[in-house]
N, C-alpha and C positions, 0 to 999 in steps of 0.2 A: 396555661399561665397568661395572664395580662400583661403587659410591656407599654409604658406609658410611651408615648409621641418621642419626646425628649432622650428615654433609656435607647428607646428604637434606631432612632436617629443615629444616635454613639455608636452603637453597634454596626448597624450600618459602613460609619463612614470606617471602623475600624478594617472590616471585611474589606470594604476596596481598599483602602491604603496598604493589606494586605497581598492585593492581588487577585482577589475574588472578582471572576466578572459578575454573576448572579449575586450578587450581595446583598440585595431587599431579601431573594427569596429566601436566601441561607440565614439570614437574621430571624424569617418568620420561624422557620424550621428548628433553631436553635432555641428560639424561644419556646416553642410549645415542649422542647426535651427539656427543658430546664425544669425545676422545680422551685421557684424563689429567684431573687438577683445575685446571691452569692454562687448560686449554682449554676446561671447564665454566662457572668463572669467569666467562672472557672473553664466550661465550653466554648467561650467565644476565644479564651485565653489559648486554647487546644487547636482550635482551627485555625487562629492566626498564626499558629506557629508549624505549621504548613501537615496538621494531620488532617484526613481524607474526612470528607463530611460527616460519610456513612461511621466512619470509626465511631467519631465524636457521637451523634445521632443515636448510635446501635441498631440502625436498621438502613437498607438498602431497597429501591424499588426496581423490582426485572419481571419484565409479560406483566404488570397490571399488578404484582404481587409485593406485599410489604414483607421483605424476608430480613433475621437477624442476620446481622454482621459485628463483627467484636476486631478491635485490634489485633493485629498477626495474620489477619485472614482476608484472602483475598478480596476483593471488590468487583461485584459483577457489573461486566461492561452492558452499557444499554447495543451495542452492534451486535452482542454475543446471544439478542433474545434472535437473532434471525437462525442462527444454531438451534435454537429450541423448536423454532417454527420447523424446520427440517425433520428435525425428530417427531415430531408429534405427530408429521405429516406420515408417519412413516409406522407408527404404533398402532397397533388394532386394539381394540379395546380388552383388560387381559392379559397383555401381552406382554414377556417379562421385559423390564428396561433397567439398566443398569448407566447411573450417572458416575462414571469415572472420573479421579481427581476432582471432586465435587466442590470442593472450598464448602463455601457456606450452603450448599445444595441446591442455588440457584436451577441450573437445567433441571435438574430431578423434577424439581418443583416446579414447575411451568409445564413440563410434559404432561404432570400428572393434574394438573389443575385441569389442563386440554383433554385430557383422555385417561378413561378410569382403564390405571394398569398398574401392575406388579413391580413397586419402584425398587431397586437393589442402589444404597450411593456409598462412597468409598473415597478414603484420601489418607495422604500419608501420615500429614499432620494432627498431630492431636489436637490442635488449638481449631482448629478447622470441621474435625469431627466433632468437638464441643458443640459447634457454634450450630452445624447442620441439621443434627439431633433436635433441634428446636424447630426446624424447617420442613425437618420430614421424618418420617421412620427407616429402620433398617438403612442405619448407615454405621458402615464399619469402619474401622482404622489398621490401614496397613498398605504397604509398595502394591502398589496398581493389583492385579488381580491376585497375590497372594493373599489378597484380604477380604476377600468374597467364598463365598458359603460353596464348599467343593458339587453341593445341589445344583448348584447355577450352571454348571459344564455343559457345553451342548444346547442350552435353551434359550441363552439369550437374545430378542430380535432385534432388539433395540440399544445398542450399547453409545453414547453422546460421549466422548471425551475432550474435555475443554482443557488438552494439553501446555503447558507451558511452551513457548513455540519465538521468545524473544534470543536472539541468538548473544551469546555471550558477551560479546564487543559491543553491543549496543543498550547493556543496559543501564550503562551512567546517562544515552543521551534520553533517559525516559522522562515525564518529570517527576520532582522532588515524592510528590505524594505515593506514588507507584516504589521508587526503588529505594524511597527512606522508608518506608511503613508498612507497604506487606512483602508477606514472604519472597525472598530470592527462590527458593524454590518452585513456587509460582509463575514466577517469570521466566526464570532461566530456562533456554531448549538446547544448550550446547550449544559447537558452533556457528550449526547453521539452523540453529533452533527447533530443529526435528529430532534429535535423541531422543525424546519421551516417548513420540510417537512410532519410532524405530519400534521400542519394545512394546508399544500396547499392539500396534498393528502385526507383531508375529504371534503373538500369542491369541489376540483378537480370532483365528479358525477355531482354536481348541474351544473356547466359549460361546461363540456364536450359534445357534439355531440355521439349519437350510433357508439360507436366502435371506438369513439376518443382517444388520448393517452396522456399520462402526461411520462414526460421523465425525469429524474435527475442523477445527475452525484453522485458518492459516492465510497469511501476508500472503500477497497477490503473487510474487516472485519465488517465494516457496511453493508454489502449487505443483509444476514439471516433479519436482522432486517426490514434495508428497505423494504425486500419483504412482512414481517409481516406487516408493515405499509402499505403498497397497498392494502393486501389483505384485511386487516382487515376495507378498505375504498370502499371494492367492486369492486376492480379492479382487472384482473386480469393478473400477475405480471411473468415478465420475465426478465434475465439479459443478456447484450451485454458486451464481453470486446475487447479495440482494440488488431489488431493482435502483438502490439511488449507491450502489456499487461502493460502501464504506464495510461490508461482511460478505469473507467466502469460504463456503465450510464444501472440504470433500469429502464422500461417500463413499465405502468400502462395502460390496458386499460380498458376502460368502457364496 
């Protein structure tokens, strides 16, 4: 869509008065979703009132990839592609990988862009598996591995789970966009934001393949813990952090 000088402008100055620091970019981006002025309007009217770009958008960018994202459903962090760099590092080509609590299939779909393999992805949410299903194939709905194909036992080598891992008491200080607009369930890791991974990491041997790995991302000060939790599920446990140290995902292997 065309956006004359003048509409641009308004828009613009709406987005910072907003709050938006990128507010040129996010006016180009809303523009080309729009269809028409009344339809730019109506989007620009949505992001000002503090929903997530991608919401507005329907689409999110993670590893180089334009993936759907819809309301309800999570939003993939650009820190979270160093997770996927991990996995992929880690997949032989073939090789069965299972994206756990997948939101909108972001990791699935970047491993499999990197390396032609066997993608399995899963979440609890149904708004979620809507949304994945457009993202990738073979993605089921249901509480962590009760919802995976009883085939999968034993074979998996590759399991990436981008667990919820925000601890309970901190999730009013998130900002507005994160904890008005997608799932609490997504956020929330109990108290000390490891619940989720509590239960995938015991269950993680029954699934795993010999010398398979379970990967999860985790806050710098969670890490001691997480490791306890790997080890204490038979796994044994290592930490990776990227090099400009804003992502640190630990490895579990069988």
């Amino acid at each position: 869509m065309e956006v004359t000088g003048e509409v641009n402008d308004e828009v613009v100055a709406r987005l910072r008065a907003a709050g938006c620091v990128f507010a040129e970019e996010e006016a180009a981006l809303l523009a080309d979703a729009a269809d028409g002025s009344a339809a730019l309007a109506a989007l620009v009217g949505r992001r000002v009132a503090g929903e997530p770009l991608e919401h507005v958008v329907g689409w999110a960018e993670f590893h180089g990839l334009r993936l759907h994202v819809a309301p309800g459903v999570f939003v993939p962090r650009r820190r979270t592609e160093f997770l996927a760099d991990q996995a992929a590092s880690l997949a032989r080509p073939g090789a069965v990988v299972v994206d756990l609590c997948c939101g909108c299939g972001a990791l699935g779909a970047a491993v499999a862009a990197a390396v032609p393999v066997e993608l399995h992805a899963a979440d609890v949410s149904p708004a979620a598996v809507r949304v994945a299903r457009r993202n990738v194939e073979r993605v089921y709905l249901g509480d962590l591995f009760a919802a995976l194909p009883d085939a999968l036992r034993g074979r998996v080598e590759v399991l990436v789970a981008n667990v919820p891992y925000v601890p309970t008491g901190e999730i009013d200080l998130m900002p507005p966009e994160a904890r008005e607009h997608e799932p609490r369930g997504a956020l929330d890791g109990g108290s000390d934001g490891l619940d989720v991974l509590r239960r995938v990491a015991a269950r993680a041997p029954a699934w795993l393949a010999p010398g398979g790995h379970l990967l999860v991302e985790a806050a710098d000060r969670q890490v001691p813990t997480a490791v306890s939790v790997m080890a204490a599920a038979g796994l044994a446990a290592r930490v990776v952090t990227a090099p400009d140290g804003e992502a640190t995902v630990v490895i579990g292997t069988a």
